[in-house]
N, C-alpha and C positions, 0 to 999 in steps of 0.2 A: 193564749198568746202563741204568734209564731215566729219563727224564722224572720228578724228585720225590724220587729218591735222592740221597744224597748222602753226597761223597765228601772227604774230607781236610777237612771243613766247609764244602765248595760244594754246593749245591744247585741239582741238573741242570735247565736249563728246558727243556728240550728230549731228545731222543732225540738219539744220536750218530750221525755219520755220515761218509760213506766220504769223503775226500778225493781230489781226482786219480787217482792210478795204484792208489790202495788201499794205502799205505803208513803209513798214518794215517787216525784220526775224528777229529772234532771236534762241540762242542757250544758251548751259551752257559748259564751258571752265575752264581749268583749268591752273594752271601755280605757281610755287613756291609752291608748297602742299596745296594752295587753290584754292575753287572754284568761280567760276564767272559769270555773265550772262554778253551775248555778243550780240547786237543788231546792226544790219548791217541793213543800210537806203537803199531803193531802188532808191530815188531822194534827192538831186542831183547826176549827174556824172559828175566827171571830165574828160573831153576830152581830150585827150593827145592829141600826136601833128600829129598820126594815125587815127585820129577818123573823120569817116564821119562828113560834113557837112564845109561849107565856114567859112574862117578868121574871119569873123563880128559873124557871130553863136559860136562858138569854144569860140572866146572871152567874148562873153555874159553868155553864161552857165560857163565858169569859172569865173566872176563877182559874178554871183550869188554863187557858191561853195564859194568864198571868202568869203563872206558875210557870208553862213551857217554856217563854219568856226569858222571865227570871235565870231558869235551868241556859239554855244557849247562851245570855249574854255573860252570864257569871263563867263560865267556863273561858269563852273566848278571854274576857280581861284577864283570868288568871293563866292564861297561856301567852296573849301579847307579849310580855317582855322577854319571851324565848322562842319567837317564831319571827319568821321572815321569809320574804317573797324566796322563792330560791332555795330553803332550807329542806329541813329531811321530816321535818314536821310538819304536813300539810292543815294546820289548826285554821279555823274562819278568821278572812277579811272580815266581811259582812255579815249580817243578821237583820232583818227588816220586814215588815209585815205590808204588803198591798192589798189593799179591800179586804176577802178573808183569809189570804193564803198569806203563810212565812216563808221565807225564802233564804235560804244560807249561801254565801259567798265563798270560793276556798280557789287558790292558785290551779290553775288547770296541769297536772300531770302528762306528759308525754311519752303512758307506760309501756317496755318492751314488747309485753304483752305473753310471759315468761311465766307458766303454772307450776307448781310444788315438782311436776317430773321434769320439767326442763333445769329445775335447779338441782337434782337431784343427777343430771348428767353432766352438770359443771366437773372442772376440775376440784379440788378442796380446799387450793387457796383462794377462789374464786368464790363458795361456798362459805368459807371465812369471814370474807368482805359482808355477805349477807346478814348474816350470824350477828358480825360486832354491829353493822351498821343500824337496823330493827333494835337491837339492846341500847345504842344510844339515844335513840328516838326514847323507848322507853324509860330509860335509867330519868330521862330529862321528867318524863309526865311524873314518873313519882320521889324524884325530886322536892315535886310540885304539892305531893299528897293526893294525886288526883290518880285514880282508877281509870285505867284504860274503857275495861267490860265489854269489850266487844271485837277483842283480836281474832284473826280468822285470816288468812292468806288474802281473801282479796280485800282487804283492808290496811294489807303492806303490799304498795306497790313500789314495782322492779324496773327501776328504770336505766338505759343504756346510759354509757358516759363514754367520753374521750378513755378512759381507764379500764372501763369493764360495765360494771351496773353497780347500782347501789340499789337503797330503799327507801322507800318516802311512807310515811307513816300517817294515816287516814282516818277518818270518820268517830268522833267525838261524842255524839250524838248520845252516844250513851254513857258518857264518862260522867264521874263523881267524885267528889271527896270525899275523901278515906273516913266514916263515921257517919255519911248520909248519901246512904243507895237511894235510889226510889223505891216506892212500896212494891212488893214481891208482886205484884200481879201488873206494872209498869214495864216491869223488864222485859227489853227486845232484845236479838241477837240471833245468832246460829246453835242452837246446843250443842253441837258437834262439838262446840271446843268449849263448854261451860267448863267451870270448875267443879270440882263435890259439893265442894262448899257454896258454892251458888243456886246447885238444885236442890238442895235441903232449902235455903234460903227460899227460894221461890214456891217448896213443898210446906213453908212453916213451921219447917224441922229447924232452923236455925238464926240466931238473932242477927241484926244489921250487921253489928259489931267485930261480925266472923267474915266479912267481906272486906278484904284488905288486899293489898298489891302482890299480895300472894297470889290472888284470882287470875290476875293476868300472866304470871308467872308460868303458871299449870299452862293456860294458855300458847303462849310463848314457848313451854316443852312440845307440845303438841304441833304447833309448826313448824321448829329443829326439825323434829323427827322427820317430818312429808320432804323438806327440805333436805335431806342427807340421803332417805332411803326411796324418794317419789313416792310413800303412802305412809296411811296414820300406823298408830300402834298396834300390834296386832292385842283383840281382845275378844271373847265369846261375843259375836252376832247378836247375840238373843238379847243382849240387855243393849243395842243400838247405839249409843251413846256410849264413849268413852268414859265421862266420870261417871254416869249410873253404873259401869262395871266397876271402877273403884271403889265404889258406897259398897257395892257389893262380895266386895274383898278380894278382887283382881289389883294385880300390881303391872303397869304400863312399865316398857323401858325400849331404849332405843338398840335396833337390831347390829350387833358391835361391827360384823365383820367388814375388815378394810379400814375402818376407824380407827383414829387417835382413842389412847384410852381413856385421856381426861374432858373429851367431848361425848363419851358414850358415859362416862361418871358425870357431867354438867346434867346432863340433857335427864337421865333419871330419874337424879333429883329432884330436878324442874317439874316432874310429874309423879311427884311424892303425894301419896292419901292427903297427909298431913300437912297443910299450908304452912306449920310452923318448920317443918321437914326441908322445906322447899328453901335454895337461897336467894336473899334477896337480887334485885336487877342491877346491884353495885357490885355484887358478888359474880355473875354471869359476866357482866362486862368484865371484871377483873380479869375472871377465869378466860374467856376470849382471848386478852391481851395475852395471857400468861401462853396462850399455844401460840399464837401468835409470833411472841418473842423465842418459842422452841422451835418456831420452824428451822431446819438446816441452811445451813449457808451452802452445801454442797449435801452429795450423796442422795439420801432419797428421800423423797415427800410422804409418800402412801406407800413405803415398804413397812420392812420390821421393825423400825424404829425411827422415832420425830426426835433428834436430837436427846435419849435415852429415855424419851418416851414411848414404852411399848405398844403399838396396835391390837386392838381388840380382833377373836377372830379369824381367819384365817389369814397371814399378810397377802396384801396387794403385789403384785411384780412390781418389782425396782425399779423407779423412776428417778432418770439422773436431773439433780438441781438445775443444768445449765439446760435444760431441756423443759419441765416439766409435761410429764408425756408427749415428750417429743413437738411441742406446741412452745416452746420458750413462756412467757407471759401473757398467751394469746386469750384472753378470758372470752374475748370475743371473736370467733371464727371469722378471721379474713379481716381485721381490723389491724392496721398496717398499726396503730399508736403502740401497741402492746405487746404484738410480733418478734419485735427482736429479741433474738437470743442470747439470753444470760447467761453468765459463765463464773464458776469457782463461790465465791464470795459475795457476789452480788444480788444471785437471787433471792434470798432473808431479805437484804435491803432494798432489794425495787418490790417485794411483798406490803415490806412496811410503809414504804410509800404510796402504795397504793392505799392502804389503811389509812393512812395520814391525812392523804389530801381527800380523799372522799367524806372523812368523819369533818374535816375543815370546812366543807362548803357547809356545813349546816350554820356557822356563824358567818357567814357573809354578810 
């Protein structure tokens, strides 16, 4: 299909194209006066009743489509009643199968287009906003009982606002309920941010039942960190993978200096051995809010101290409240909304307003 076709009533604006590894295209469609991304799987097909290959074959690869099936549209209804056009959760509109291809629906993102080092050069309340916003996306999915399994930076996208940027939280595809992964030799994703407990799982070192919202969790420390310092943790090379180093009795943590102490104490734990180590995604949000609420009303951001909270590190030079590095509220360079400069008291609270109404738009 191209560019002006159209399919299940979307009409293609674009040509498709290879995703990643080549395991999927995708395009941008539109329909009803909005737009959309439109993601067409390459595997499974469904064999019609034309299709090369014997009774027993034909039968087996529509088994399995059943099952893919099943997996997509169970997720999407368990997600419908906490998603929405607009929201920070980009979960499927759609799910539908044309001849032998499936095709997923999901609101089209209009991403900044902002990598782990460009966040990593934000200011910190700016960084913040990131922080909590990704944590309430997640706090909602395992709310849900549902396994992310497939967190990875570009799978939270970073999008501009009137305010600054937020996060929109992505691709599903692989998510589960807590108690039924797919079988170990199912599982996609990036390993870079596997959990331990995921690559035993997928090695047969480890049962279903150890794959819990912990996994994303580890996850979740593993992008803080790129997020705060523009790269992963440092760990020996030689074992490539971040949690194959932890299996192998390496301990990840986030590099303090310049840092609040209770963000370089979150982010740790979130990349604890032990899943049971690790605190939950109600607990990170908590802890979020809790710095959040220590930012200063005046005096300094990123010096010796976050309203007697100590900096990890060597301190940052002293940046005055009404300023925030001399940039007032500017999260976005040359973006007049945010620009003005705050003074005494006010800063804490156009912070928290920014938190406010950014974590708002996901119930629109």
């Amino acid at each position: 299909m191209r560019a002006g076709d159209t399919i299940n009533g979307y009409t293609l604006l674009e040509d498709f194209r290879v995703v990643g590894a080549g395991l999927s295209e995708w395009t941008f469609a539109e329909r009803g006066g909005r737009d959309f991304f439109i993601k067409r799987f390459l595997a499974p097909t469904y064999p019609d009743d034309d299709a090369p290959g014997s009774a027993k074959t034909k039968a087996r690869k529509r088994a399995r489509c059943a099952a893919f099936e099943a997996h997509h549209l169970g997720i999407k209804v368990a997600l419908a009643p906490v998603t929405s056009y607009g929201g920070n959760l980009i979960a499927t509109l759609d799910f539908f199968r044309a001849g032998a291809k499936y095709y997923k629906v999901t609101e089209k993102v209009d991403a900044a287009g902002l990598g782990s080092g460009d966040v990593a050069a934000l200011d910190f309340p700016a960084q913040l906003i990131l922080l909590k916003t990704v944590a309430h996306s997640l706090k909602i999915l395992h709310d849900l009982r549902i396994v992310h399994s497939d967190l990875k930076p570009s799978n939270v996208l970073i999008k501009r606002t009137e305010l600054g940027h937020t996060t929109k939280l992505i691709d599903f595809d692989s998510s589960y309920i807590v108690g039924n992964p797919p079988p170990p030799e199912e599982i996609v994703g990036t390993m870079n941010y596997y959990s331990p407990e995921l690559v035993r799982y997928i090695q047969g070192a480890a049962p279903a039942a150890d794959l819990t919202p912990a996994s994303d969790i580890f996850a979740l420390g593993l992008i803080y960190t790129e997020y705060l310092t523009g790269a992963a943790p440092a760990f020996d090379r030689a074992h490539h993978e971040p949690a194959v180093a932890v299996l192998n009795g390496a301990r990840l943590t986030l590099p303090p200096a310049g840092l609040p102490a209770p963000v370089v104490d979150l982010v740790d734990r979130m990349m604890a051995a032990a899943p049971a180590q690790r605190p939950s995604i109600a607990e990170v949000h908590r802890d979020l809010m809790g710095i959040r609420a220590a930012m200063p009303t005046s005096a300094t951001v990123l010096g010796t101290t976050v309203r007697g909270a100590t900096v990890r590190g060597a301190p940052a030079p002293a940046v005055a409240g009404s300023a925030l590095r001399g940039k007032g509220l500017r999260l976005v360079p040359g973006d007049p909304a945010v620009s003005a400069p705050a003074s005494g008291g006010r800063t804490g609270a156009l912070v928290g307003k920014l938190l406010d109404r950014l974590e708002g738009r996901r119930t629109r």
